[in-house]
N, C-alpha and C positions, 0 to 999 in steps of 0.2 A: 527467920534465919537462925538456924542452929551452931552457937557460936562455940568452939571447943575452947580456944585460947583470946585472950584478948591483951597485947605488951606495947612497949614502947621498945624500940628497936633503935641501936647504937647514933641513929641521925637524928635521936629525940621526937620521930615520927608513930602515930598508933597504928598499929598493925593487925590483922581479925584473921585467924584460917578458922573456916565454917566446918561443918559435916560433912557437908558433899565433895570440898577439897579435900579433906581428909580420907574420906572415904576412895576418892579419886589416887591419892597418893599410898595409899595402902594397897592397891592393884598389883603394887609392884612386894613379894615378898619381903625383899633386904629393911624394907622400912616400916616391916610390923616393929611399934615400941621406938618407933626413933621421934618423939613428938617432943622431949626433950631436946632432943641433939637439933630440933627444929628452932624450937623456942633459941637454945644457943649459939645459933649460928647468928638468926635475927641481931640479939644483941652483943655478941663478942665476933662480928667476923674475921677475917684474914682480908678481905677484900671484897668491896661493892662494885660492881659492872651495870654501866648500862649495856642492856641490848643497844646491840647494832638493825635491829631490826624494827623495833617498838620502839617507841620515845618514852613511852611511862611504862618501863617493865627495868626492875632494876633484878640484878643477880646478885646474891647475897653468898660466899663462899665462906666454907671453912674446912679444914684439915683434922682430919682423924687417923691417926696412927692404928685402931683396930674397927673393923666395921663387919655385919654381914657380910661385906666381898671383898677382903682386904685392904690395904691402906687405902683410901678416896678422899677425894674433898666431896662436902656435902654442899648441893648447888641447891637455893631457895629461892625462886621465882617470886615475884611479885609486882602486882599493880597497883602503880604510884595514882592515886586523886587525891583528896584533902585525909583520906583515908586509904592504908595499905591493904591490900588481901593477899595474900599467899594464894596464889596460881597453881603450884607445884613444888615438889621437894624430890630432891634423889639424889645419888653417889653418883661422880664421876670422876674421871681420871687426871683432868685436867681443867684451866680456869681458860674461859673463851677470851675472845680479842673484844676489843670495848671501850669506850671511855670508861677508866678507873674515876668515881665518886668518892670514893673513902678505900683507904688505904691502913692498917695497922703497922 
């Protein structure tokens, strides 16, 4: 497994986005060069959600005032086991409905 980052994320949990997520997340233009603004959301968010869908997929939000597509929250996917993986990463416009887990 090719491991690009490996952190501790705001709920003191470790977290891993591989190559092939990365690479998966870079699909999307807006997010060439945003592995930063990834890393920062991990550990400074605005707001944790679980899906309403998944039981072990939490959303990790944070707000950006200037982005590739203007102001967004950047929404980070991830699957909760005794270890986190980052699922996916992208802009969007607003924060889903969900049990809030952590709150700023």
């Amino acid at each position: 497994m090719n491991i690009i980052f490996e952190l501790e994320d705001i709920l003191r949990r470790k977290i891993i986005l591989t190559g092939g997520t990365l690479e998966h997340i870079l699909e999307k233009p807006e997010m060439l060069n945003q592995e930063e603004r990834i890393k920062e959301t991990l550990t400074q968010p605005r707001i944790i959600k679980r899906s309403n869908y998944i039981e072990t997929v939490l959303l990790y939000y944070r707000l950006y005032g200037q982005t590739p597509v203007t102001r967004k929250y950047l929404l980070v996917v991830q699957i909760t086991n005794s270890i986190g993986y980052v699922k996916t990463a992208f802009y969007t416009d607003r924060i889903k409905k969900g049990e809030t887990i952590w709150e700023k």
